[in-house]
MMTF fields as JSON, N, C-alpha, C and O atoms, coordinates in Angstrom:
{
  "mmtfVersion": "1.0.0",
  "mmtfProducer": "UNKNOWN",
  "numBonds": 427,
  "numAtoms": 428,
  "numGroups": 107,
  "numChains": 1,
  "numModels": 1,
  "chainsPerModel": [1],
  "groupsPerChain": [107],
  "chainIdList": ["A"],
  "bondAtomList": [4, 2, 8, 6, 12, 10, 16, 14, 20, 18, 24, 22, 28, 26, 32, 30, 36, 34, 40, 38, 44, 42, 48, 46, 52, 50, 56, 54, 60, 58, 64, 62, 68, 66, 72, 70, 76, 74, 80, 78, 84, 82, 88, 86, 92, 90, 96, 94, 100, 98, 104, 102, 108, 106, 112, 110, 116, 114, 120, 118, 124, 122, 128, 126, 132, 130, 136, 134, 140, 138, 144, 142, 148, 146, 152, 150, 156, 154, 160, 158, 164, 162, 168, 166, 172, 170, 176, 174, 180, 178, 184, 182, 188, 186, 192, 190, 196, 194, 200, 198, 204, 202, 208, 206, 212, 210, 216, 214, 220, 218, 224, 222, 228, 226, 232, 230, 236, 234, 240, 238, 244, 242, 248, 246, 252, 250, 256, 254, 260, 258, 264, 262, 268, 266, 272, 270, 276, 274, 280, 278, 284, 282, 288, 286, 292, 290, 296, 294, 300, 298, 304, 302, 308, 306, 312, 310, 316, 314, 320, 318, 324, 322, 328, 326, 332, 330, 336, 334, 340, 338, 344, 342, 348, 346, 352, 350, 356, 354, 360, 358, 364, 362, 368, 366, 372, 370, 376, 374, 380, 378, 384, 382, 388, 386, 392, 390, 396, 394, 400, 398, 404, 402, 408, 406, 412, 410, 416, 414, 420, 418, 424, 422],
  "bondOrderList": [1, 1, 1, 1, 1, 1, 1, 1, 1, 1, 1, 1, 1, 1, 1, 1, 1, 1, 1, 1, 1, 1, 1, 1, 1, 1, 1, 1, 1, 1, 1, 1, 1, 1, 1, 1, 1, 1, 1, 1, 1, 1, 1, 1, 1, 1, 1, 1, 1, 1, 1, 1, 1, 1, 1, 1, 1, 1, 1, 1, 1, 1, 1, 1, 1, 1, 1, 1, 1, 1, 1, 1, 1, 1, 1, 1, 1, 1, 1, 1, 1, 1, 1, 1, 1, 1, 1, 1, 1, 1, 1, 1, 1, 1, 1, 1, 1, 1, 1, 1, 1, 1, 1, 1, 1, 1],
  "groupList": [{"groupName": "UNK", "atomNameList": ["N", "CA", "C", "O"], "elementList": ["N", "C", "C", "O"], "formalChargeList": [0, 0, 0, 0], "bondAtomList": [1, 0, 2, 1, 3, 2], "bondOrderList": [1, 1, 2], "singleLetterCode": "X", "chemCompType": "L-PEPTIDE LINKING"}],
  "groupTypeList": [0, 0, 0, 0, 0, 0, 0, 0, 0, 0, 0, 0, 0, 0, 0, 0, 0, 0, 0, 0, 0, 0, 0, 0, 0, 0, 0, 0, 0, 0, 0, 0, 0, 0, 0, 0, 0, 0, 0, 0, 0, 0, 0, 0, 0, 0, 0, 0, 0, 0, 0, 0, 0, 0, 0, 0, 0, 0, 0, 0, 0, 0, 0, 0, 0, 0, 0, 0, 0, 0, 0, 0, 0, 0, 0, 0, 0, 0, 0, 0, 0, 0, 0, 0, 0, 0, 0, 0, 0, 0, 0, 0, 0, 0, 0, 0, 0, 0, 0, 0, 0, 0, 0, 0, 0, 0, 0],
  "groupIdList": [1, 2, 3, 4, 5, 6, 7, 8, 9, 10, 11, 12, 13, 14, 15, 16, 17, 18, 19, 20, 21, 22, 23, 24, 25, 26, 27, 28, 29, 30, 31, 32, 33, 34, 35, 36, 37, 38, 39, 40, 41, 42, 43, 44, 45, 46, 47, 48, 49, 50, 51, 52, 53, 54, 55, 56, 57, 58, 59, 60, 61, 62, 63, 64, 65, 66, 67, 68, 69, 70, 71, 72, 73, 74, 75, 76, 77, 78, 79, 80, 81, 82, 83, 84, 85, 86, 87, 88, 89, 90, 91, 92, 93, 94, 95, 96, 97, 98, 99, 100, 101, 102, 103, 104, 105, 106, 107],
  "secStructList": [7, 6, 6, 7, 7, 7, 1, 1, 7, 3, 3, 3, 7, 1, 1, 3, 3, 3, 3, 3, 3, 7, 6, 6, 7, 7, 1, 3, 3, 3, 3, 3, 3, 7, 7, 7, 4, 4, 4, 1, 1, 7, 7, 3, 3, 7, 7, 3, 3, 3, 3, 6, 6, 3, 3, 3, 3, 7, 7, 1, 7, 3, 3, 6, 6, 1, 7, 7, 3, 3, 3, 3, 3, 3, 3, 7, 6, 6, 7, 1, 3, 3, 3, 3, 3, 3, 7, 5, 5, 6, 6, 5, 6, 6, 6, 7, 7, 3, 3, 3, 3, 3, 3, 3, 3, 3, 7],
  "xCoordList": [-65.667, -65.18, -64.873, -63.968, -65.437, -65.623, -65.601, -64.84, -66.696, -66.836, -66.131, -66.711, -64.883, -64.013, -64.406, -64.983, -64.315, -64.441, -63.209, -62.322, -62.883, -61.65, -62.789, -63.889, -61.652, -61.416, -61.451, -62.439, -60.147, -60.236, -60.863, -61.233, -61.078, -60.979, -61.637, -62.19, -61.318, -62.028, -63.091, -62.654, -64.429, -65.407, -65.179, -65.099, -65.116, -65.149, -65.405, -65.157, -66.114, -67.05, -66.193, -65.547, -66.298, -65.618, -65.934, -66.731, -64.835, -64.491, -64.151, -64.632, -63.483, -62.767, -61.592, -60.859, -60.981, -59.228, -59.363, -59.97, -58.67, -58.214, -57.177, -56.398, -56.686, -55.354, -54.688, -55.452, -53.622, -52.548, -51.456, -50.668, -51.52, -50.205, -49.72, -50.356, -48.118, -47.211, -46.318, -45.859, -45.708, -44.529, -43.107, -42.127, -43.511, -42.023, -42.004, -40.982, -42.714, -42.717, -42.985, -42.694, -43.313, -43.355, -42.863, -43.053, -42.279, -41.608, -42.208, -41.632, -43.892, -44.025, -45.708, -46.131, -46.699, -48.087, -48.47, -48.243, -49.078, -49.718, -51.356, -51.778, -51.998, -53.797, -54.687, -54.336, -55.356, -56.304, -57.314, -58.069, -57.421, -58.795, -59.529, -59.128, -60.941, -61.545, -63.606, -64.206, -64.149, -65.545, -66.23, -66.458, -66.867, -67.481, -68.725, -69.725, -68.955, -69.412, -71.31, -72.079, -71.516, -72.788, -73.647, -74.854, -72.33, -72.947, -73.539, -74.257, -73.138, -73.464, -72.859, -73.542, -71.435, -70.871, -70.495, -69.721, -71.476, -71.288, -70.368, -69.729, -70.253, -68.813, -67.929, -67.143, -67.195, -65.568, -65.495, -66.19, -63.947, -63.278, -62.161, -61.342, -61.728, -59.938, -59.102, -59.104, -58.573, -57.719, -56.741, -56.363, -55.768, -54.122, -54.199, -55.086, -52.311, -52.021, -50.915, -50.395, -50.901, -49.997, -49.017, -49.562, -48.099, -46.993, -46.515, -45.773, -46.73, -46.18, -46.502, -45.539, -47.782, -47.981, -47.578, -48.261, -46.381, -45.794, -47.067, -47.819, -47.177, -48.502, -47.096, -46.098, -47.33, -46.759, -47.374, -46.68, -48.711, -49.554, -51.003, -51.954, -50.915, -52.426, -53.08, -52.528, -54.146, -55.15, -56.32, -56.537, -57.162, -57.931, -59.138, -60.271, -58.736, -59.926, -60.144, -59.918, -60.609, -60.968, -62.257, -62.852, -63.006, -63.898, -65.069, -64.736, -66.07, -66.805, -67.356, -68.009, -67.068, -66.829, -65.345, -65.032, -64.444, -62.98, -62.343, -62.67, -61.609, -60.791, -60.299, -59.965, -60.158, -59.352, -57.937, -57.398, -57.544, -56.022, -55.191, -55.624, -53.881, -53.495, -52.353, -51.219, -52.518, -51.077, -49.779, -49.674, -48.868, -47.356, -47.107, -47.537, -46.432, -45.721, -45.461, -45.035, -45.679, -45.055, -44.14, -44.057, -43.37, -42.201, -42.67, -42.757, -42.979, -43.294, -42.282, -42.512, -41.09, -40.204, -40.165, -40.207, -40.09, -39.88, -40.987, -40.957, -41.72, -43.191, -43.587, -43.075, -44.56, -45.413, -46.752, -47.74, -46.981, -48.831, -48.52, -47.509, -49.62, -50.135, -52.009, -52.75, -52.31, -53.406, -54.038, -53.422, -55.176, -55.665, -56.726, -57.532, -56.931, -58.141, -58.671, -58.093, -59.993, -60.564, -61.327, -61.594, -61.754, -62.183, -63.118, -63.35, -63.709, -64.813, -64.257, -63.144, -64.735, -64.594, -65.39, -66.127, -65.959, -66.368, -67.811, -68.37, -68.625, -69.74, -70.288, -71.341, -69.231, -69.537, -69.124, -68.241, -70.271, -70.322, -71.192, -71.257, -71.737, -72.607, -71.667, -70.585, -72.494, -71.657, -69.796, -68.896, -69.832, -68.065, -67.284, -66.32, -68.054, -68.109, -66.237, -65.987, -65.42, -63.908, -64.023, -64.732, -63.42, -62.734, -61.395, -60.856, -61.07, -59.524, -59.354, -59.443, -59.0, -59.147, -58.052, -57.224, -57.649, -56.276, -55.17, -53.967, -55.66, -54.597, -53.712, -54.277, -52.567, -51.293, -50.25, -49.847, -49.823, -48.553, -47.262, -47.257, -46.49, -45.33, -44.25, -43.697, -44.212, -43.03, -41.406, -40.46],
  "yCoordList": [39.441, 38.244, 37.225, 37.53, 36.162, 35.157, 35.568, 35.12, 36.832, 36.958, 38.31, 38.889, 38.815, 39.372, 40.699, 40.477, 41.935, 43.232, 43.982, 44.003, 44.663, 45.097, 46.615, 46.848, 47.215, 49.172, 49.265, 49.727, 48.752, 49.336, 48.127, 47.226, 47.895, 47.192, 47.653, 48.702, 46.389, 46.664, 45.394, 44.371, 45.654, 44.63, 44.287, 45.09, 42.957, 43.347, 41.653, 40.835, 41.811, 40.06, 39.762, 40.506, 38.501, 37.15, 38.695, 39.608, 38.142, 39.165, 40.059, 40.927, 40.622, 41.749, 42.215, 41.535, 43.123, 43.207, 45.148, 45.87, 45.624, 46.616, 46.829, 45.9, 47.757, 48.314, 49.428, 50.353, 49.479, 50.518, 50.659, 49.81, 52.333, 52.802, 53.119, 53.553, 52.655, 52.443, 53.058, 53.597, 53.34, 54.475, 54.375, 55.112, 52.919, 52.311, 52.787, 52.33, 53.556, 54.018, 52.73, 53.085, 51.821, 51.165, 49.451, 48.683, 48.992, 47.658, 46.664, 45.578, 46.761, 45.648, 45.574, 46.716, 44.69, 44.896, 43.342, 42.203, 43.804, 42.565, 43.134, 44.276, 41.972, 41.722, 40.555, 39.378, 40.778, 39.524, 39.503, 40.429, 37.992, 37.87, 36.773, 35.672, 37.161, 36.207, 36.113, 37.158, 35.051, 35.81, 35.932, 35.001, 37.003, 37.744, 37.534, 37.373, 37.489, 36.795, 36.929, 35.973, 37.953, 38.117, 37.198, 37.099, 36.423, 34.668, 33.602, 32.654, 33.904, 32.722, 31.737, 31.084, 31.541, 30.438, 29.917, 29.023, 30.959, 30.56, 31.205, 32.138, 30.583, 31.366, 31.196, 31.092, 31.014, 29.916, 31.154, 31.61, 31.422, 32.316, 32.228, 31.783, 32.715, 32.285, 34.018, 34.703, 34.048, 35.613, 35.604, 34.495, 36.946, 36.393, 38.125, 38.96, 38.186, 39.369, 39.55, 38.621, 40.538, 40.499, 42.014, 43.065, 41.989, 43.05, 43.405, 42.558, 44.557, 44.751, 43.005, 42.258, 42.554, 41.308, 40.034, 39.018, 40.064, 39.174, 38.381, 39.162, 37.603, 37.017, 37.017, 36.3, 37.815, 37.401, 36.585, 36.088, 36.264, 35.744, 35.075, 35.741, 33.615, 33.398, 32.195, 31.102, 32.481, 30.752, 30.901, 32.014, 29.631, 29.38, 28.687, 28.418, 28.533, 28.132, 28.627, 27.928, 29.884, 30.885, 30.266, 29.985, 29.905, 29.204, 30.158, 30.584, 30.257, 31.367, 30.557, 31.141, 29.192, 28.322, 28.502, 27.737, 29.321, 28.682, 30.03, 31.215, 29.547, 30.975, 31.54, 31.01, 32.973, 34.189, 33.474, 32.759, 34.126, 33.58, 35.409, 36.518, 35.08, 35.707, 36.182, 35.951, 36.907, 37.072, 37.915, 38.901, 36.98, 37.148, 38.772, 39.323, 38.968, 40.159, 39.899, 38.78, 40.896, 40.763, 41.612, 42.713, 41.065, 42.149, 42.664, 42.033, 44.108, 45.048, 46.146, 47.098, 45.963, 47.149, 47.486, 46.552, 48.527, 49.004, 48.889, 49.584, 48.234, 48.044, 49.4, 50.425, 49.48, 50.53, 49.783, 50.49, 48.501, 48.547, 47.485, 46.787, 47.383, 46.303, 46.301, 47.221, 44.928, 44.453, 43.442, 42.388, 43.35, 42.467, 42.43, 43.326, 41.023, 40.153, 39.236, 38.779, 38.935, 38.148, 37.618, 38.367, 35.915, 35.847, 34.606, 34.539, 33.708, 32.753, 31.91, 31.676, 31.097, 30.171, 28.841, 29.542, 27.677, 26.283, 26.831, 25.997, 27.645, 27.761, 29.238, 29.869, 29.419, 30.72, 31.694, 31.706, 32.633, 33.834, 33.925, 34.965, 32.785, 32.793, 32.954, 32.426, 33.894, 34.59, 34.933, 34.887, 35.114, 35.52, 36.959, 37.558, 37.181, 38.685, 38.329, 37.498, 39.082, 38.319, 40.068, 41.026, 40.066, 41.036, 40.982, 40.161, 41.98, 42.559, 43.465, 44.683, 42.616, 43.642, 43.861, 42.952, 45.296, 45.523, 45.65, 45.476, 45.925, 45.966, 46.894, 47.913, 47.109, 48.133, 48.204, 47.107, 48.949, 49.175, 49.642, 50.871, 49.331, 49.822, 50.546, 49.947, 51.652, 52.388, 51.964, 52.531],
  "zCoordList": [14.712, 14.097, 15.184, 15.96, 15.342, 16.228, 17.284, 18.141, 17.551, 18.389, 19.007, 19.926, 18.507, 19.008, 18.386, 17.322, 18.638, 18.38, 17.894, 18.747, 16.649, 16.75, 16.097, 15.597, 16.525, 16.146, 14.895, 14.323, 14.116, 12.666, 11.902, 12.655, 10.455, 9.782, 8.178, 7.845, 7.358, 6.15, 5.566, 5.037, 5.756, 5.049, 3.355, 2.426, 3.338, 1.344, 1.775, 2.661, 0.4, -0.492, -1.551, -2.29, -1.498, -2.376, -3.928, -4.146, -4.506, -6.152, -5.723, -6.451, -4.813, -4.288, -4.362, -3.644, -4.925, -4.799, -4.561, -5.351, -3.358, -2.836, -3.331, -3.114, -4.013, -4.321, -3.348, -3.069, -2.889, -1.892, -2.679, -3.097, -2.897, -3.584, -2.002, -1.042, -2.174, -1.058, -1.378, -0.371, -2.33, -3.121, -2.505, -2.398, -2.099, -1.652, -0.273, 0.239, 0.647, 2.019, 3.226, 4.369, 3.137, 3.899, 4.093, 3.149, 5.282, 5.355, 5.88, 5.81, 6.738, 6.679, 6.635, 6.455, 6.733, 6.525, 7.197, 6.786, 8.283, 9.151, 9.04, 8.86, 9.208, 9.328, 10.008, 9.916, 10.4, 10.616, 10.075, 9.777, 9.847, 8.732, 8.85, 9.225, 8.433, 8.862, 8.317, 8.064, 8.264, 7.843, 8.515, 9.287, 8.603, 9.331, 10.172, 9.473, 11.564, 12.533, 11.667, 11.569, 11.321, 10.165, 9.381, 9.164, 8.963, 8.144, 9.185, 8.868, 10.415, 11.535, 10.722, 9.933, 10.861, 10.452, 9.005, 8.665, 8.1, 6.628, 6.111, 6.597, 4.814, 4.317, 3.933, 4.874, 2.561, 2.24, 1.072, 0.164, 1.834, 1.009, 0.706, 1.511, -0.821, -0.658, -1.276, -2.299, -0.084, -0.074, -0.638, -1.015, -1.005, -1.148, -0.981, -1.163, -0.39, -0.113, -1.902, -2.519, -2.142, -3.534, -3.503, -3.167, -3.743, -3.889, -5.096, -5.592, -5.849, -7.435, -7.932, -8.105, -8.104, -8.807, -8.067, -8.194, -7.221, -6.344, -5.286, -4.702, -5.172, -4.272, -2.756, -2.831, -1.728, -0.442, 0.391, 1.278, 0.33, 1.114, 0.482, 0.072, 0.514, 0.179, 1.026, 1.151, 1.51, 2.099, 0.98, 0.502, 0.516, -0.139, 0.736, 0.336, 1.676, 2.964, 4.123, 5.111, 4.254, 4.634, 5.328, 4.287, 6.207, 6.659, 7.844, 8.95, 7.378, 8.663, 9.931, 10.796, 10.006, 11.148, 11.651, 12.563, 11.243, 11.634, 12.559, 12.504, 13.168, 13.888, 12.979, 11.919, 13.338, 12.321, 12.483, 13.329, 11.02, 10.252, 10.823, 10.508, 11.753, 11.84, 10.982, 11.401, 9.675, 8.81, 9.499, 10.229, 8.859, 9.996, 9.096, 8.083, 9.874, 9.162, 7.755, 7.47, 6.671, 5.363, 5.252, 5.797, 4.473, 4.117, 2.728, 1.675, 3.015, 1.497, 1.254, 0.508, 1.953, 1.211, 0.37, -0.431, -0.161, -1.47, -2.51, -3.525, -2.326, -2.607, -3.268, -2.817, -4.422, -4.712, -4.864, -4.663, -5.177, -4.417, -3.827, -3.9, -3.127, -2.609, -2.393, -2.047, -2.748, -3.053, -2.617, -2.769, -2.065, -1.485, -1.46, -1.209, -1.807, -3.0, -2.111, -1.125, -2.559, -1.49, -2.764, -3.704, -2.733, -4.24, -4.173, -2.966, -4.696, -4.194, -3.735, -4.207, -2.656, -2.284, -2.273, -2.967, -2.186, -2.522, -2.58, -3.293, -2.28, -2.367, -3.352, -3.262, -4.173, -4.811, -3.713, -2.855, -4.14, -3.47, -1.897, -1.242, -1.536, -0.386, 1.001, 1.259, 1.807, 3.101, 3.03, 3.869, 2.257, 1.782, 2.236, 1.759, 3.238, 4.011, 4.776, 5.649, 4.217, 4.036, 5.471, 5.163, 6.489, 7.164, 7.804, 8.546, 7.344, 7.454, 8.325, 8.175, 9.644, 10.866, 11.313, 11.258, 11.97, 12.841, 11.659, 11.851, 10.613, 9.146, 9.136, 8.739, 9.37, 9.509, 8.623, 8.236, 8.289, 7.265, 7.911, 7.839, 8.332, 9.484, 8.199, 7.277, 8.448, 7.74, 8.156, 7.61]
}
């Protein structure tokens, strides 16, 4: 993702939502995100991080020209899911390759 190489991550396309049963075990959930170096530049996506329904986190211009969006720490205490949606952006579905890299759940 622009270039940069990370270890872990998760690939997913615009209409996407990941569900995490959390069972209340964990306090916080950081990620970086971004579209994926693959499009050469194409790409508009709009994400949101969500907690038991709660939206903690959302951008709607997600850009595969733009630097990765570094999400701050969330606070998910007590949390039993969490979900994260990646969904169209200004051009439909074209290059919407949304990655979620370095994604951690801190107990």
């Amino acid at each position: 993702m622009r270039g940069a190489e990370f270890a872990k991550g998760l690939g997913t396309h615009s209409q996407t939502s990941v569900t995490y049963s959390l069972d209340g075990a964990y306090r916080l959930f950081h990620a970086v995100i971004g579209i994926d170096d693959s499009t050469e530049g194409a790409g508009h996506a709009a994400i949101a991080v969500v907690l038991d329904g709660n939206t903690l986190y959302a951008a709607d211009a997600l850009q595969g020209d733009a630097p990765a969006l570094s999400i701050p720490a969330l606070d998910v205490s007590g949390g039993n899911r969490l979900t994260l949606i990646v969904d169209f952006g200004q051009l439909g579905d074209v290059g919407d390759r949304v990655d979620w890299c370095d994604a951690v759940l801190v107990p």
